[in-house]
C-alpha positions in Angstrom: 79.7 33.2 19.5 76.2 32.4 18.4 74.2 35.0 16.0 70.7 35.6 16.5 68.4 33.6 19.4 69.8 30.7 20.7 67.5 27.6 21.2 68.5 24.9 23.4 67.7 21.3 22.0 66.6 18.7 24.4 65.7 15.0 23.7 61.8 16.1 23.8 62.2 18.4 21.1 64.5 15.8 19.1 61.7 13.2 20.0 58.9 15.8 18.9 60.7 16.5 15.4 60.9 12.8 14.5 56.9 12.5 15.3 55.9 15.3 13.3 57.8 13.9 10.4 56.1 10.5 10.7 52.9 11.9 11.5 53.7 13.6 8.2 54.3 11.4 6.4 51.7 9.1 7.5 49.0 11.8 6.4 50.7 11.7 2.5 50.3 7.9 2.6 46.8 8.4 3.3 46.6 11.1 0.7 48.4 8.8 -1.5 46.8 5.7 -1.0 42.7 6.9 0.4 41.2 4.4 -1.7 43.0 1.3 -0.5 42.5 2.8 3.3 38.9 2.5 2.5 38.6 0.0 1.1 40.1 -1.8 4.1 37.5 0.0 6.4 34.8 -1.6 4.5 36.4 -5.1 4.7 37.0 -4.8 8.1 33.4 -3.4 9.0 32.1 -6.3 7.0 34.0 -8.9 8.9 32.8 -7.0 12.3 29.5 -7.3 11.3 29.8 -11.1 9.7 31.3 -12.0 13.6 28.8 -10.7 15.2 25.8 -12.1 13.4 24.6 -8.7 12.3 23.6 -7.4 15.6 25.3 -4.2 15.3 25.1 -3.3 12.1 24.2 0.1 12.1 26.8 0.7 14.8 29.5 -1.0 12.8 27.8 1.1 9.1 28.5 4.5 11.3 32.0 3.9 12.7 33.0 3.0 9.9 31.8 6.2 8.0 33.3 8.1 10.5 36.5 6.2 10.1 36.0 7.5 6.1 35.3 10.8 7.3 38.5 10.9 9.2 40.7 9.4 6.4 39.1 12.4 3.8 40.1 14.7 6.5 43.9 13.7 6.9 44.1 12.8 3.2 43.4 16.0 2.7 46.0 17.5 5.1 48.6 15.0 3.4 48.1 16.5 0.0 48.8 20.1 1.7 52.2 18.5 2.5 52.8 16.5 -0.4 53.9 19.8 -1.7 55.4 21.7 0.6 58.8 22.1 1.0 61.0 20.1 3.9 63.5 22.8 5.5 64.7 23.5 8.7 63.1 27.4 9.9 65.8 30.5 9.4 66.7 32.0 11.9 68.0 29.8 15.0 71.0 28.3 15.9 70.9 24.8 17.2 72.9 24.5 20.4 72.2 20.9 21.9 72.7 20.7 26.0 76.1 18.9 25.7 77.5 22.0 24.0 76.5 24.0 27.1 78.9 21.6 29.4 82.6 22.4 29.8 84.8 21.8 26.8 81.1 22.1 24.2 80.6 24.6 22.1 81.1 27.7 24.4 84.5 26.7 24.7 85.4 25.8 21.0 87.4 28.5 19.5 87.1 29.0 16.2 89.9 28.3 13.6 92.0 31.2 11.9 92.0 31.5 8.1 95.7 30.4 6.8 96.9 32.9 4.1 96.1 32.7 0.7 98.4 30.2 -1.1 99.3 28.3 2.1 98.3 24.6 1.5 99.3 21.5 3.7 102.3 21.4 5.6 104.4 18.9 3.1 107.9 19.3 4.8 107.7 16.2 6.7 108.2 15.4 10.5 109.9 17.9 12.8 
């Protein structure tokens, strides 16, 4: 029997873990690595602007500050997370929608406890 609030996992939410986690862990790499990151932006923005003959530069100067901006902003996020801990919340039992179906989990039984000092059954075949 389940103990405490039951939460019924669906692919979705299973999908919606695993992008958190990389979006995660994407925002430590950036933490991690910011000065790489832009230092690319500024290599890229200089290619942009060598392609195009310098027509756009001060287009191509302000998206690429804004690109810096944004990088600060999710660096920043990734060194929140670079320290906190990775657990599962208290609380809920997991029951996945094939455990609902006949034979899942409602209609496990659970095992009794053998008596102290009973191991294996080492008698052989019956």
């Amino acid at each position: 029997m389940p103990v405490g609030p039951v939460y019924v996992r669906t692919v979705a939410d299973n999908f919606m873990d695993k992008a958190k986690g990389l979006a995660d862990k994407a925002k430590e790499l950036v933490h991690e690595h910011e000065d790489k990151v832009d230092g690319a932006l500024d290599k890229v923005g200089d290619l942009i602007d060598q392609k195009t003959g310098g027509k756009h530069s001060s287009t191509i100067d302000t998206a690429v500050a804004k690109a810096k901006e944004a990088t600060d902003k999710v660096g920043a996020e990734g060194s929140k997370l670079a320290g906190a801990p990775k657990s599962k919340p208290a609380g809920k039992q997991v029951i996945r929608p094939k455990d609902l179906e006949p034979g899942g989990l409602a209609a496990k039984k659970p095992k009794k406890a053998k008596p102290a000092g009973s191991g294996p059954d080492l008698t052989g075949p019956r």
